[in-house]
VEXDREN-939871 format. One record per residue (C-alpha): residue number from 1; residue in one letter; x, y, z. Coordinates in pm, 1 decimal, always signed. Each point is the difference from the previous one (the first is absolute). Layout:
node seq=NUM, type=a, xx=X, yy=Y, zz=Z;
...
END
This chain:
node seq=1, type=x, xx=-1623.7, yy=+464.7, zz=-364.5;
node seq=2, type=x, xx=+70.3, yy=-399.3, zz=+88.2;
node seq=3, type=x, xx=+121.1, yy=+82.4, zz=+337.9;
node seq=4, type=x, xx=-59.2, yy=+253.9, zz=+271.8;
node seq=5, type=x, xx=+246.7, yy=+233.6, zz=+96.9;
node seq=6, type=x, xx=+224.6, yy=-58.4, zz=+286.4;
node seq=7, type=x, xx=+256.9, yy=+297.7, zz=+98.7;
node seq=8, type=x, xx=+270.8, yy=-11.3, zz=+250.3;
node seq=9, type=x, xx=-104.8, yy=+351.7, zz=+139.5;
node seq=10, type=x, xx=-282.2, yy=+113.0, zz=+156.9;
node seq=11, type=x, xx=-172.5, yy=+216.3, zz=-306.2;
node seq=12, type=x, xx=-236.0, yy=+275.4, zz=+125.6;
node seq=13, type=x, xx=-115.9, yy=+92.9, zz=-353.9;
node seq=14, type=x, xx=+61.6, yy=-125.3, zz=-378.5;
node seq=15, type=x, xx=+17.4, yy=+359.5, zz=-177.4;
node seq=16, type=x, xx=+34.8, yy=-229.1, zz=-339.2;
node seq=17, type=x, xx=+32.2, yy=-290.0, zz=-173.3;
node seq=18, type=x, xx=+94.9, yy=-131.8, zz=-371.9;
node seq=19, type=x, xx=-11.3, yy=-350.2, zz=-94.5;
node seq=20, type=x, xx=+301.9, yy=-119.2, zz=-219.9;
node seq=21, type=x, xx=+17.8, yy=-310.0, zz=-132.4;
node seq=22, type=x, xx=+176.1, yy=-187.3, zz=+288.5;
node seq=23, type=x, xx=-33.7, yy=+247.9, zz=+268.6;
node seq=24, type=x, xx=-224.7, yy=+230.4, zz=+149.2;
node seq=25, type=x, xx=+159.6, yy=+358.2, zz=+59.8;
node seq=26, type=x, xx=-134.2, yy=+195.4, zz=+293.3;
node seq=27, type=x, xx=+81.1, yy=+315.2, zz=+163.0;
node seq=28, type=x, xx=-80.6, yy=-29.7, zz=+387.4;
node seq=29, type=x, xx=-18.1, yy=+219.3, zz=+307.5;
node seq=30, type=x, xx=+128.4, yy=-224.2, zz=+248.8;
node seq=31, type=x, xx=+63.4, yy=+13.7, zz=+386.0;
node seq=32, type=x, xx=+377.6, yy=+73.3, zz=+80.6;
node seq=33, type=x, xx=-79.4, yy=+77.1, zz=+376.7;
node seq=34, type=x, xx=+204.2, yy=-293.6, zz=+71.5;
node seq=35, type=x, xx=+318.6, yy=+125.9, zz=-165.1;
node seq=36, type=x, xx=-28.2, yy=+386.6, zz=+159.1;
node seq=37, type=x, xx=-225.5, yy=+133.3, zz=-283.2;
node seq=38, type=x, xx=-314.9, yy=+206.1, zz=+6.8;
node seq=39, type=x, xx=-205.8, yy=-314.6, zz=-109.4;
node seq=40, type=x, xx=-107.5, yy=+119.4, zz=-325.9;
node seq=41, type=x, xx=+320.9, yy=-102.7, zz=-247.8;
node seq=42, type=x, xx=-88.2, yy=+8.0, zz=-354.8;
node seq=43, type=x, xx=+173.3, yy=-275.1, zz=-204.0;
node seq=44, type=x, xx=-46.5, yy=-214.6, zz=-301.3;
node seq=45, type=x, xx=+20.0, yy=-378.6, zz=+23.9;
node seq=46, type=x, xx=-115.4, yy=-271.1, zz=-237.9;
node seq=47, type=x, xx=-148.1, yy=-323.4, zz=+10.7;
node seq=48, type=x, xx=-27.0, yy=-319.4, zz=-143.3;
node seq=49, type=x, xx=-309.6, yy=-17.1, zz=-202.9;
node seq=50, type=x, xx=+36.5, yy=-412.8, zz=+19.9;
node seq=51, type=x, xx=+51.4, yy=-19.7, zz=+413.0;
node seq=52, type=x, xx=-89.1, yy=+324.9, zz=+91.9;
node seq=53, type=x, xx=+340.6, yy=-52.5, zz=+186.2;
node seq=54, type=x, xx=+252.5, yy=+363.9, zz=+44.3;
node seq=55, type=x, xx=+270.7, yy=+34.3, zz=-300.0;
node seq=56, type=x, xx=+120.7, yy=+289.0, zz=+86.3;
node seq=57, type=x, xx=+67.1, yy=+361.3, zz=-140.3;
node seq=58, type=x, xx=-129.8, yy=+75.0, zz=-388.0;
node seq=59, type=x, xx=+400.6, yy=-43.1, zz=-148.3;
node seq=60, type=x, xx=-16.1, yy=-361.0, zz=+140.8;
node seq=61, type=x, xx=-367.6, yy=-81.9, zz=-119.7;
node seq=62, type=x, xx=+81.8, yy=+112.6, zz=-338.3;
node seq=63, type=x, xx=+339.1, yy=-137.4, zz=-44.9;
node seq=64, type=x, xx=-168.6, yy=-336.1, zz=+102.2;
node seq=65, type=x, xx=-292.4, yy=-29.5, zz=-200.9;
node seq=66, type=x, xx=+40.1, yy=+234.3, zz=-281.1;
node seq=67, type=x, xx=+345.0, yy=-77.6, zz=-64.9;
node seq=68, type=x, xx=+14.1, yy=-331.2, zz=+129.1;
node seq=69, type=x, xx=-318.6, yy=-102.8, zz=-79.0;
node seq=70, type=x, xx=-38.4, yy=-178.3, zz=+347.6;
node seq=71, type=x, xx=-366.6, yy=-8.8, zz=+55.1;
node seq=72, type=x, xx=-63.8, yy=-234.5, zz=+279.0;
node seq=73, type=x, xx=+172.8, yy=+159.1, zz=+237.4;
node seq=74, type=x, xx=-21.2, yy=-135.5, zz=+378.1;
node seq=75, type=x, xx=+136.6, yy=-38.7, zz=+323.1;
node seq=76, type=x, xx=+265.4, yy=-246.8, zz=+77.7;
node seq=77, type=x, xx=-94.6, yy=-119.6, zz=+338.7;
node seq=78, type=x, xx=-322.0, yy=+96.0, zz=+143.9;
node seq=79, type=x, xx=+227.6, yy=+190.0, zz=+302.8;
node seq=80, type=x, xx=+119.2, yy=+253.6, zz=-251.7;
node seq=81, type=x, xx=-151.0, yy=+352.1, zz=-49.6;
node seq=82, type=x, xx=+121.6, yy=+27.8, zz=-341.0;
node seq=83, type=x, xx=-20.5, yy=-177.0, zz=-297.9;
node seq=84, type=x, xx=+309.5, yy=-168.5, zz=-167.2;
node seq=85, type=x, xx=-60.9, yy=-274.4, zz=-251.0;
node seq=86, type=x, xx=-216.8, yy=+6.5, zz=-301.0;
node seq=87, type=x, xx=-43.3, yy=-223.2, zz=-303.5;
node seq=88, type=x, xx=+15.0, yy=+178.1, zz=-403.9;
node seq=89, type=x, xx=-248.1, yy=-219.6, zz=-185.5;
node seq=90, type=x, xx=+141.4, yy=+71.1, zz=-301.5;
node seq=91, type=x, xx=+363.6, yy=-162.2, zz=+79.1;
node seq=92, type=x, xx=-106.9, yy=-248.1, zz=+204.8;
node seq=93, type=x, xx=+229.4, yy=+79.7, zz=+300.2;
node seq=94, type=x, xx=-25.5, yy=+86.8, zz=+398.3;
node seq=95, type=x, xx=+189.5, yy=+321.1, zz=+82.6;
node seq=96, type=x, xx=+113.8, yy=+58.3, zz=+320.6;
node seq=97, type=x, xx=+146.7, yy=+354.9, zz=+97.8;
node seq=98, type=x, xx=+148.6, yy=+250.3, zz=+276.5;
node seq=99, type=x, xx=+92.4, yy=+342.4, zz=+59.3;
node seq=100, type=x, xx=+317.5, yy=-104.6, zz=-145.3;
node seq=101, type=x, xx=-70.1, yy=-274.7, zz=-299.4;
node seq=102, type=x, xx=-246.1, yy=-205.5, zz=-210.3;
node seq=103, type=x, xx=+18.7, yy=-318.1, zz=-134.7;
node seq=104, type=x, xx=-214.4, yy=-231.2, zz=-240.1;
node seq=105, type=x, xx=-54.2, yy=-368.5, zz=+7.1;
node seq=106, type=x, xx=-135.6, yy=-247.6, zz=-244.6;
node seq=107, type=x, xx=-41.5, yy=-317.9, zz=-96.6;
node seq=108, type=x, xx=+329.1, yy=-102.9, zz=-122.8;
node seq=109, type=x, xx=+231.0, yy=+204.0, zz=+257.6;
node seq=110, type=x, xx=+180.0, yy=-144.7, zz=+281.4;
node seq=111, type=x, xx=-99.8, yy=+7.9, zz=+406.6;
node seq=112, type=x, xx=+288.3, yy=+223.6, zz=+163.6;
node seq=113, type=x, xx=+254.3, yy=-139.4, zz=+192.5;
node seq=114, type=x, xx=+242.9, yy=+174.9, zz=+190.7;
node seq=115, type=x, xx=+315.6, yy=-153.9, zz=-90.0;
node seq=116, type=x, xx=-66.8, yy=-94.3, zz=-335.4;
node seq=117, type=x, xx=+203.5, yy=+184.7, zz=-290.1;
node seq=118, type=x, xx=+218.0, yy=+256.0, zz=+59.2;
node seq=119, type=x, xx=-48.3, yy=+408.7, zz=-109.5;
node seq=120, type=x, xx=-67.6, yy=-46.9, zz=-301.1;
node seq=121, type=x, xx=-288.2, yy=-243.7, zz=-44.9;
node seq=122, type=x, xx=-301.4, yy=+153.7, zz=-14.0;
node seq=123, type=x, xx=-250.2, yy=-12.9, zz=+296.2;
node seq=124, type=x, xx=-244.8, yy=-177.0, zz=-192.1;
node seq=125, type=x, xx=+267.8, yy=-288.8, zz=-63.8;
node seq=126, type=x, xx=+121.5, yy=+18.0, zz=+335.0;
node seq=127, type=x, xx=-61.9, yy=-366.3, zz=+119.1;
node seq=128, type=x, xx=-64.0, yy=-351.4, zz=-84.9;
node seq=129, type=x, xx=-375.7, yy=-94.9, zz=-21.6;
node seq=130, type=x, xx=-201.4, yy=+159.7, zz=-261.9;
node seq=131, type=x, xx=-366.4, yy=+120.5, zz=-11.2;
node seq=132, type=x, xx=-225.2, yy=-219.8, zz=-194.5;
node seq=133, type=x, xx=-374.5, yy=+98.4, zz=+85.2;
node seq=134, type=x, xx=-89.3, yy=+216.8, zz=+273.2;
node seq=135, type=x, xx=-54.6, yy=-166.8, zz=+360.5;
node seq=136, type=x, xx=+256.8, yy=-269.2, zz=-86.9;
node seq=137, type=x, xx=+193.6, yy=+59.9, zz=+338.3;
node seq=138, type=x, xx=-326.9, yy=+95.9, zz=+232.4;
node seq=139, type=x, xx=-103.2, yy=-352.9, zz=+61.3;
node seq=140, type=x, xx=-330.8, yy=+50.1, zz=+91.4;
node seq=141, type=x, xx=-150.6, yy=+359.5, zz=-48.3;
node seq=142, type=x, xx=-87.1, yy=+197.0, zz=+267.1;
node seq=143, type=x, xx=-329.9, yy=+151.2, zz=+54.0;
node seq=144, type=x, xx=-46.6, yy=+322.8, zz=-159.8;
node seq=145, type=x, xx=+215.5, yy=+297.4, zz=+180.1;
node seq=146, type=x, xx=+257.4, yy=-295.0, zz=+171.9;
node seq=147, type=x, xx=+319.6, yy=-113.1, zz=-68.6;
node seq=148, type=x, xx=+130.0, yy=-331.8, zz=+94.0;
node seq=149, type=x, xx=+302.7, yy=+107.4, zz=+217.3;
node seq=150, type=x, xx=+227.9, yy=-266.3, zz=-202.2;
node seq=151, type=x, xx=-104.9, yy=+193.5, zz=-333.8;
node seq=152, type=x, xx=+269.1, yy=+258.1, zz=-62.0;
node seq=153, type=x, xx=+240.6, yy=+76.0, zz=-274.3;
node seq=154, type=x, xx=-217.8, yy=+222.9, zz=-267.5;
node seq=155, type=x, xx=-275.1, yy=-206.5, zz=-17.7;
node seq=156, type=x, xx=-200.4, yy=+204.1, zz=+273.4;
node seq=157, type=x, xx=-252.6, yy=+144.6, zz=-250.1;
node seq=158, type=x, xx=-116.8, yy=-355.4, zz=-175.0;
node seq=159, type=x, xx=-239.0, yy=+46.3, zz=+392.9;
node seq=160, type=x, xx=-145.3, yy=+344.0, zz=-118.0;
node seq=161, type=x, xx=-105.5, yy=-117.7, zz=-340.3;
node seq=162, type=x, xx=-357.7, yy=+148.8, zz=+136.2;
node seq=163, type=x, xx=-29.2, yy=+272.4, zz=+309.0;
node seq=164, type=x, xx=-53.0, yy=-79.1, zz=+349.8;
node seq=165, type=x, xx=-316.1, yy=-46.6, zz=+58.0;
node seq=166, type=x, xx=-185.2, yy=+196.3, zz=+278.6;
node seq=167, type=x, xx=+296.2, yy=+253.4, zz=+28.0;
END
């Protein structure tokens, strides 16, 4: 394991664990006192075996990383308690996703902009300034786990090319 696990709940007990390449699945007893339980919920959650950062349930783990082949999978601000952007070494492209979408970049697409296009142009082409190498619109880099507060568009994960350190 690269990174030590870090879950959003308070786990009592792991009952098991499987490492996958990507993830780490794990089915926990964790404390839902909080939320009007008994304490002693049994669930499964999974983990990123590159931040040691919460992905989510085993559909989500495995659609990411087996399917997608999105390995590095991270958090995309340190505040977060889940993780949300990744990088698939193999195509050479950031993903960013939600509950509701995902969405690649690479070297070659184009930074979105809002009113750029219209419906039909893909989000990829979506704006005016393409991506030639990664960290060309950070300015300085941050140190590790930061973002520079002027850094946004989908460039967020050229700061998590490595984990946080010390979290």
């Amino acid at each position: 394991m690269k990174a030590e696990i870090e879950s959003p709940y308070n786990v009592k007990e792991v009952k098991f664990q499987r490492h996958y390449p990507g993830y780490f699945y794990r089915r926990e007893v964790v404390d839902d006192s909080d939320y009007g339980g008994n304490g002693k919920l049994e669930m499964v959650n999974c983990y990123s075996d590159y931040s040691g950062y919460w992905i989510g349930g085993a559909r989500t783990a495995r659609f990411l990383c087996k399917k997608g082949g999105i390995l590095k999978i991270t958090k995309a601000r340190p505040g977060h308690s889940v993780c949300s952007i990744g990088k698939n070494e193999e195509e050479q492209k950031w993903y960013g996703w939600s509950h509701r979408a995902i969405c690649g970049f690479g070297i070659g697409d184009r930074i979105y902009e809002e009113r750029f296009g219209n419906d039909h142009t893909l989000f990829t082409e979506h704006g005016r300034k393409t991506i030639l190498h990664w960290g060309m619109f950070a300015g300085k880099l941050a140190p590790p786990g930061r973002l520079h507060e002027d850094v946004r568009y989908d460039l967020r994960p050229i700061e998590f090319l490595e984990p946080p350190e010390g979290t």
